[in-house]
C-alpha positions in Angstrom: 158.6 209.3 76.4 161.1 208.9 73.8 164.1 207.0 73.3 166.5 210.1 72.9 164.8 210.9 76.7 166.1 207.8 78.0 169.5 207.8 77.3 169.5 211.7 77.5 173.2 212.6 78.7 174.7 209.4 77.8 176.7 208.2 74.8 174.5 205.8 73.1 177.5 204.1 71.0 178.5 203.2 74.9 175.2 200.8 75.1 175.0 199.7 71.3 174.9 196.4 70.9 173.7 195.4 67.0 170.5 195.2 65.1 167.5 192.9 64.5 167.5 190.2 61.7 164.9 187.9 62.8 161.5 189.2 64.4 158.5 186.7 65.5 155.3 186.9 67.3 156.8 187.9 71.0 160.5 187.3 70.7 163.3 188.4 67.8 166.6 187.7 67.0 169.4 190.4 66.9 173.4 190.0 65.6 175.8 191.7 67.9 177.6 194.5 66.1 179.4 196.0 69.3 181.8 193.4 70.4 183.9 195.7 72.7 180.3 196.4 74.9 180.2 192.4 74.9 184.0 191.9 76.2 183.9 194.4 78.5 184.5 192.7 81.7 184.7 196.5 83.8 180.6 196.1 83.2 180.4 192.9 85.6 180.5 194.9 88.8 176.5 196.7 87.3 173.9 194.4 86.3 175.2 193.3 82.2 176.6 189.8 82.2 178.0 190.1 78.7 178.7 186.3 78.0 175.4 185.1 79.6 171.4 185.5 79.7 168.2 187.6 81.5 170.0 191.1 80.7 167.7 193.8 79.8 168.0 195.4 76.6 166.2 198.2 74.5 165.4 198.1 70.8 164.3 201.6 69.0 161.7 200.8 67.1 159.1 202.9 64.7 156.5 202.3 66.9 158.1 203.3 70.4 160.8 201.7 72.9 160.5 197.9 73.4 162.0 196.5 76.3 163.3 193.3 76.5 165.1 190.4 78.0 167.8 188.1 76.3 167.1 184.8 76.9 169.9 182.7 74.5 173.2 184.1 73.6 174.9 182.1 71.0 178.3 182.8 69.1 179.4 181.2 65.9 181.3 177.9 65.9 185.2 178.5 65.0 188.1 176.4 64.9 191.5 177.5 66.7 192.7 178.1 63.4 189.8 180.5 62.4 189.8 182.1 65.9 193.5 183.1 65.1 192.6 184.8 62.1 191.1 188.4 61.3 187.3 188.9 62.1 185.5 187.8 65.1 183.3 185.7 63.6 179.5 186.1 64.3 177.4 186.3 67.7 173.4 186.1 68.1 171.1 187.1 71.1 167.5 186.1 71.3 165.4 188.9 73.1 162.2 187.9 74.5 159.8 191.2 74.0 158.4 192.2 77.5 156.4 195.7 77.1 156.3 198.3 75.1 156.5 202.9 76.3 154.8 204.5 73.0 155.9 208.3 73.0 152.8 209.7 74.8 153.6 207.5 77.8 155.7 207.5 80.1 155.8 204.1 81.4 156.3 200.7 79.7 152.5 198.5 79.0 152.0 195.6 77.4 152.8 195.1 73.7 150.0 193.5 72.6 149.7 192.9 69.1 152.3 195.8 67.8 155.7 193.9 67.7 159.4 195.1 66.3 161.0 195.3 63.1 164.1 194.3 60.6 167.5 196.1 60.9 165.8 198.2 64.2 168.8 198.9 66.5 169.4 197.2 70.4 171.1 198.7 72.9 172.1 197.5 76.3 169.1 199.0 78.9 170.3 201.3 81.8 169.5 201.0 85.6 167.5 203.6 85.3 165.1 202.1 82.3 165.3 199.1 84.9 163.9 201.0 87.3 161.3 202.6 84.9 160.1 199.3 83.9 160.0 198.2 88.0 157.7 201.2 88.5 155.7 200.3 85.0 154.9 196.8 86.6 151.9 197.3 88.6 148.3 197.9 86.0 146.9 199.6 89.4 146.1 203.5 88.6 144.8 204.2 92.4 146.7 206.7 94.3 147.9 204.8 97.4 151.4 204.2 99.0 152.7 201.3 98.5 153.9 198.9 100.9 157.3 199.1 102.3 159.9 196.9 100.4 159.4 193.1 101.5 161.5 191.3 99.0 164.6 192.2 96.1 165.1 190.7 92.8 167.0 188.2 92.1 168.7 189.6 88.9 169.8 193.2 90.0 170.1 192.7 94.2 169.8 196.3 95.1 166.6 196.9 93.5 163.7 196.8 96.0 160.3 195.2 95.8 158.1 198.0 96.7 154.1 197.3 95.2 150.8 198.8 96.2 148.3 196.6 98.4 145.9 196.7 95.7 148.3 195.2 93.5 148.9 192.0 95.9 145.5 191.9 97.5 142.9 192.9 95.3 142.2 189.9 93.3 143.1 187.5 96.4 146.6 186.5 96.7 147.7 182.7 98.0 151.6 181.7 98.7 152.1 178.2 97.9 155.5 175.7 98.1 156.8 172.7 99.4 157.5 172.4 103.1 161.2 174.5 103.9 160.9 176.5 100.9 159.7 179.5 102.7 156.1 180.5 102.7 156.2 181.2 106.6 158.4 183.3 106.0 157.2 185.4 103.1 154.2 185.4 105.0 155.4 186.8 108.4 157.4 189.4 106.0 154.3 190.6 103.9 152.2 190.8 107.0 155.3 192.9 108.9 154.2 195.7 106.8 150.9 195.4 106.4 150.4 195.8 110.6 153.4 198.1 110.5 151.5 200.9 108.1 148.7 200.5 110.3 146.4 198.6 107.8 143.4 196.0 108.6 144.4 192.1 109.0 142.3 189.2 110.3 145.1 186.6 110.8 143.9 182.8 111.6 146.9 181.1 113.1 146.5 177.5 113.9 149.7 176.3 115.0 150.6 179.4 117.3 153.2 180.2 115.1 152.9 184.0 114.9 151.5 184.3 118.7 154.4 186.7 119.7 155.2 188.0 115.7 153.3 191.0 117.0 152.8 193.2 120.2 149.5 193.7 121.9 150.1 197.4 121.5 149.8 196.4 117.4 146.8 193.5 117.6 144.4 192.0 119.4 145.1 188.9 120.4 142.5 186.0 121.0 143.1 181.9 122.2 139.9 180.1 120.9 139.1 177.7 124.4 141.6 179.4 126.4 140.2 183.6 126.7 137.6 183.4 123.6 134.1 181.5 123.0 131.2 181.1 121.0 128.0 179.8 121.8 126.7 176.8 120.0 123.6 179.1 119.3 125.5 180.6 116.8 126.5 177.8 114.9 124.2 176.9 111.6 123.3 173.0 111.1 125.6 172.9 107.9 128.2 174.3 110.3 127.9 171.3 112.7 128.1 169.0 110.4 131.4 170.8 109.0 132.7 170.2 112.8 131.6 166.4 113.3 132.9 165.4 110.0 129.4 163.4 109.2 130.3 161.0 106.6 126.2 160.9 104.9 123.1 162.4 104.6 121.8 160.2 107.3 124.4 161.1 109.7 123.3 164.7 109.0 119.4 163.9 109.8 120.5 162.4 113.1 122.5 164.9 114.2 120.0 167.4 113.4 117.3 165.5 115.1 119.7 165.1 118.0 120.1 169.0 118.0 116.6 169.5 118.2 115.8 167.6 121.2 118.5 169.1 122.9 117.2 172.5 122.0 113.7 171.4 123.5 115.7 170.4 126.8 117.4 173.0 126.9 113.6 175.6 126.6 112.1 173.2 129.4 114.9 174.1 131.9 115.6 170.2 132.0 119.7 169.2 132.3 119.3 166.0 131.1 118.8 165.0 126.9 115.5 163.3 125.9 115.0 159.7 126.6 112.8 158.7 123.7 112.2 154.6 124.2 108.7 154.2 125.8 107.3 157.9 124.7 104.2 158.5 123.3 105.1 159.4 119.7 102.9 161.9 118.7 103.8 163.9 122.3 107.6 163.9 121.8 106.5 165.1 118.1 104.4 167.9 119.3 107.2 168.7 121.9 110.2 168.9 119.4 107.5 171.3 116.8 107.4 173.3 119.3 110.9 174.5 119.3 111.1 177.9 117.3 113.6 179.6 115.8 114.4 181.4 118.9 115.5 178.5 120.8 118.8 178.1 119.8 120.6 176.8 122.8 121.7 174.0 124.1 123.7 171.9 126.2 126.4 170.5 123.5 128.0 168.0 126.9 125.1 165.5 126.0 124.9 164.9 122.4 126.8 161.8 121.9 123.9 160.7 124.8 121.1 162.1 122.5 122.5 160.8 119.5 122.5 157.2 121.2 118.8 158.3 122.4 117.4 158.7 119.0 117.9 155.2 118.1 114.4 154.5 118.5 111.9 153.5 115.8 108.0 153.3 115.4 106.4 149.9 116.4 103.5 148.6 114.9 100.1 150.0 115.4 98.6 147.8 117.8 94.6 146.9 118.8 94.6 150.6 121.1 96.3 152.7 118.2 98.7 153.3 121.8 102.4 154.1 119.7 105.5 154.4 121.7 108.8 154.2 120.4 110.8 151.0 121.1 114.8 150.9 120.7 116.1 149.6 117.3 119.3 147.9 117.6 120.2 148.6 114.0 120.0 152.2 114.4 122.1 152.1 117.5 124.7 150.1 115.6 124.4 153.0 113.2 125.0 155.6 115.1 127.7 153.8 117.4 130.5 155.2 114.8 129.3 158.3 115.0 129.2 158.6 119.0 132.2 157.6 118.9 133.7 160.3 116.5 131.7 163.0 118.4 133.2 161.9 122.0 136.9 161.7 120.5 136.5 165.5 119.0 135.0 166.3 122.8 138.3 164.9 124.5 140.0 167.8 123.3 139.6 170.0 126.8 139.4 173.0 125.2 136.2 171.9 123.0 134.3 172.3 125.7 135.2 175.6 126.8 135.1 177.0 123.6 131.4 175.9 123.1 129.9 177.7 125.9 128.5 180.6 127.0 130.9 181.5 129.7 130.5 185.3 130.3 134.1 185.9 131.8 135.4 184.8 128.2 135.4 186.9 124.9 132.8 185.9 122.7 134.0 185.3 119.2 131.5 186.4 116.9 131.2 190.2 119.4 134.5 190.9 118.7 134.6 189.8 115.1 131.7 192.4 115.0 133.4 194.9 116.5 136.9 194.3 114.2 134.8 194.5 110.7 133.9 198.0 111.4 136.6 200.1 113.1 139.3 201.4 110.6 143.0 200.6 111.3 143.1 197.9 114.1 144.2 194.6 113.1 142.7 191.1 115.0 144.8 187.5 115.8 143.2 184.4 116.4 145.1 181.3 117.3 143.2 178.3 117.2 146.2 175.9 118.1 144.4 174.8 121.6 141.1 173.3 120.0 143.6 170.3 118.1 144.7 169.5 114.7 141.4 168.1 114.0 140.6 169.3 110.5 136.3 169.6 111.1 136.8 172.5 113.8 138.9 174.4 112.0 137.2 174.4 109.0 133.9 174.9 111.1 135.8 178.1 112.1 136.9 179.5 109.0 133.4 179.0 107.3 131.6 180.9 110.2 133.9 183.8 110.4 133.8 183.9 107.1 130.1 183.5 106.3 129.5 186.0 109.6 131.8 189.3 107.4 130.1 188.7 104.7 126.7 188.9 106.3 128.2 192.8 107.6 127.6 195.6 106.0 129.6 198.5 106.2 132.9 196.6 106.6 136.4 198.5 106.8 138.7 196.5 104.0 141.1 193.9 105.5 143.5 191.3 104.6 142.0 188.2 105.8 145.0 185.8 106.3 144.8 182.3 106.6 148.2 180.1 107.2 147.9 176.4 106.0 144.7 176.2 104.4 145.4 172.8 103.1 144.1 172.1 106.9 140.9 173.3 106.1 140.3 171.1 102.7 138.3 168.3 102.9 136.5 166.1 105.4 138.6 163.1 106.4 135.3 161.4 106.1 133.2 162.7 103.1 133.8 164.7 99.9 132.1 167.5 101.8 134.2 170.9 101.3 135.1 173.0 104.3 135.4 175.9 101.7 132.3 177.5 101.3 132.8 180.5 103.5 135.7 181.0 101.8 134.5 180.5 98.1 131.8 183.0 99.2 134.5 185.7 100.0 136.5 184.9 97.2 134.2 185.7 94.7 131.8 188.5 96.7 134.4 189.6 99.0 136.3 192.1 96.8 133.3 194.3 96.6 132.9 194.3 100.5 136.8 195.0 100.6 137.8 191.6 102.1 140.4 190.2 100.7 142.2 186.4 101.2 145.7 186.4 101.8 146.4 182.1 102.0 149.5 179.7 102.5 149.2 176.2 101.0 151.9 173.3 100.7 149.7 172.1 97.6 147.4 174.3 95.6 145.5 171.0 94.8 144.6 170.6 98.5 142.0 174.0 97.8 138.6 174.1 96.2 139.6 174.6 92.4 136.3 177.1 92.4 138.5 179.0 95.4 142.0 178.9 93.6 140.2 180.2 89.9 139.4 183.2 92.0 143.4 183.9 93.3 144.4 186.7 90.8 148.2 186.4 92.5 150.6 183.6 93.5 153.0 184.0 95.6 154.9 180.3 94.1 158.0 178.6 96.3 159.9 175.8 95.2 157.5 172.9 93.9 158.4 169.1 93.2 155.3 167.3 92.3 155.0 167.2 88.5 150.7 167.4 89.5 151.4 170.8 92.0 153.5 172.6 88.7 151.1 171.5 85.9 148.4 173.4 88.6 150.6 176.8 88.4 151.1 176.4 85.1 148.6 178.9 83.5 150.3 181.4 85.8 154.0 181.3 84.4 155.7 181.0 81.5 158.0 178.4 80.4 160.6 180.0 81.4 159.2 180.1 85.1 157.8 176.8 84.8 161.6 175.1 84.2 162.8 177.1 87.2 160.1 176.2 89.8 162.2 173.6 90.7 165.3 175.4 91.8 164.0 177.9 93.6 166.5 178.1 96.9 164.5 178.6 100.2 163.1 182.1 100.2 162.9 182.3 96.5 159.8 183.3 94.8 158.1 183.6 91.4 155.0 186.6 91.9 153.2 185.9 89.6 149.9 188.3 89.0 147.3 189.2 86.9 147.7 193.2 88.7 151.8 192.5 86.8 152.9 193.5 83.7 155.5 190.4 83.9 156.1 188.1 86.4 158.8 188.4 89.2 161.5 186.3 90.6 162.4 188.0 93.9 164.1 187.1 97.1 162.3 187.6 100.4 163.5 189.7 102.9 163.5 187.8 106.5 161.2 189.7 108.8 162.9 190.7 112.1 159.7 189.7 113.7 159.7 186.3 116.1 158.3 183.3 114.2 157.8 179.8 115.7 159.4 177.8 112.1 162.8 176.7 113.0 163.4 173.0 112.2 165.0 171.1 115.2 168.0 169.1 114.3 168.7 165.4 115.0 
């Protein structure tokens, strides 16, 4: 496209504004020639701000049609006596170069190394090269309609946000900001349209606050402990220890061994756990080797008992070679901690019910199944009723997780997963609760599962997880630690504004962009469980 094509119908001399005479690596410096398209105050109800910054402008160059924005407007200094006098003196703009339309294109790409020239001529950009350059934005070339509009921007109101879902979705996408800035919001808004154009979502709720955002008629709904369970068959050893929070290796061997026995109980048809103190050693070994892989079940009510029943220790081979365990005291000191931890996550009523195999009750993992591989039906899980404890949570998330991408055959699907900071680290341990999700981060594109997360702090997440988010989604920040971990996403001039980002303000920032965004969010109609009560 050329720059005659552009302005094709108009009177250039109307959007003249001067020349270049100062060009560096990605910015230049032009001297305004056209002072009447600078004073014209009838141009304040479009999108030109004459006297300020961030207009768009257009320089005709040799090697195609730059676009770009100015980001310092300057005018020479005069005293009252010089104003008086003839000439207007001097004004400057500098224009930061955005992208470049060569004249076998027809949208604007990224400049690369090709960059301006001396005495080339500006002129002020239209709406319609603004929308051009909106529609150049997005580097995806698939063929899909893109999502109704969720947001505006900030500099010209009446333009919509309207992107592709590859462009948000395909190389992850996380929203991050400070509490009140908005990311509920942005989140219930984005998600709006994803269920409303009938496209795959797995949404992990857990504080309830999207339970009635969407009909039954548009979602499944599930309650983990109140209408859905799993049975702690299912659950890996790696997995348990994710949910009890052990806090070493040795904690981990007791619980496994603990596990075991249970297991064996549970294959003998016996109710009770397995009272060690006084057994013949090399019999309860030979019992507990006899547990096979099949015999996955147990009864989860009694390990904090058979934890307490596995401090026991070998004695001393006597004159018979008879061995029986006897109780060690310093074991059961050991392990007193950790009964203790295990009954206070077991108060929670709805633990209980959610580790069972209660057959009136959905079965978590069946309908997971049964999501991953039907096209076009969506799936809500609220897992509000099993506590804020972190360790069940992120027991959750890592088995769903670790359970899609053990699927083949999946149907894509924005997996959504509000406050991850939740789901960090172990109160207890520097054990990660992220390696489900580290999995689907980096694998999960190729299966067509793609994370969609809301954070407070990005430094609450694995870094290995957030070097795999291709787009942020960035609220207002504060901390000078949460900005510098942004900071390779923006540029300074995004970085300086982070700050003063009013509530629903965002920076999209993305590697699917040709430029990063500052847009508004459009509040979703939907009902959402945020307000703030007032004192």
């Amino acid at each position: 496209m050329t720059f005659d094509s552009l302005y094709e119908g108009k009177n250039l001399q109307d959007y003249y504004l001067g020349t270049v005479i100062q060009v560096y690596r990605s910015n230049c410096i032009a001297q305004i020639e056209n002072f009447d398209l600078m004073n014209d105050r009838s141009r304040l109800s479009t999108s030109f701000l004459p006297n300020t910054i961030n207009n768009f402008v257009v320089v005709d160059s040799t090697v195609g049609v730059f676009l770009g924005e100015i980001f310092e407007n300057k005018a020479s200094r005069k005293t009252p006596a010089e104003k008086a006098g003839e000439g207007s003196g001097f004004q400057e703009i500098c224009i930061d170069t955005i992208a470049l339309m060569s004249p076998q294109s027809q949208k604007f790409e990224l400049a690369g190394f090709k960059t301006l020239g001396i005495n080339d001529k500006v002129y002020l950009a239209t709406d319609e090269i603004y929308e051009l350059f909106l529609h150049s934005l997005e580097f995806s070339r698939e063929k899909e309609e893109p999502l109704p509009p969720f947001a505006t921007f900030l500099n010209r109101s009446q333009a919509n946000v309207t992107l592709k879902p590859s462009t948000l979705f395909n190389r992850h996408v996380m929203c991050i900001g400070a509490t009140n800035s908005g990311k509920s919001t942005t989140a219930l808004a984005i998600l709006d349209k994803l269920i409303s154009t009938q496209r795959k979502a797995l949404i992990i709720d857990p504080t309830g606050e999207y339970r009635d955002a969407f009909s039954s008629d548009e979602i499944t709904k599930l309650t983990l402990g109140v209408d859905t369970t799993i049975s702690p068959s299912k659950i890996r050893m790696e997995q348990w220890e994710k949910l009890f929070e052990t806090e070493n290796s040795s904690q981990g061997a007791v619980l496994s061994e603990a596990i075991t026995s249970l297991r064996y109980m549970k294959k003998i048809g016996d109710d009770s756990y397995y009272f060690k103190v006084g057994a013949n050693i090399d019999e309860v070994q030979e019992n507990l080797a006899s547990v096979s892989k099949d015999d996955t079940d147990f009864n989860i009510e009694l390990l904090p008992e058979q934890i307490q029943a596995e401090s026991v220790c070998e004695p001393d081979r006597d004159k018979d070679y008879n061995f029986r365990y006897r109780y060690d005291s310093l074991k059961a000191n050991s392990n007193a901690s950790f009964v203790q931890k295990i009954q206070y996550q077991m108060t929670n009523t709805r633990f209980l019910t959610f580790f069972s195999n209660d057959p009136s009750m959905y079965n978590l993992l069946d309908v997971i199944d049964e999501f991953v591989h039907l096209p076009g039906v969506s799936l809500y899980i609220d897992t509000s009723e099993l506590g804020a404890a972190e360790g069940i949570g992120g027991m959750v998330i890592d088995l769903v997780s670790n359970f899609v991408m053990s699927e083949k055959n999946v149907c894509p699907f924005v997996f959504f997963i509000d406050e991850v900071h939740r789901y960090a680290k172990s109160r207890f341990s520097e054990k990660e609760f992220h390696g489900g999700l580290t999995l689907i981060a980096r694998e999960g594109r190729r299966k067509g599962v793609f994370l969609y997360l809301t954070s407070q702090n990005p430094k609450d997440v694995s870094p290995v997880l957030f070097g795999q988010i291709g787009t942020l989604l960035i609220h207002r920040l504060m901390l000078n630690d949460e900005i510098k971990a942004v900071e390779t996403h923006l540029d300074d001039y995004a970085i300086k504004h982070v700050r003063k980002l009013n509530q629903g303000e965002v920076i999209l920032s993305s590697v699917n962009l040709l430029h990063n965004m500052f847009i508004h969010v459009n509040k979703s109609e939907r009902k959402q469980y945020n307000d703030t009560p007032l004192l």
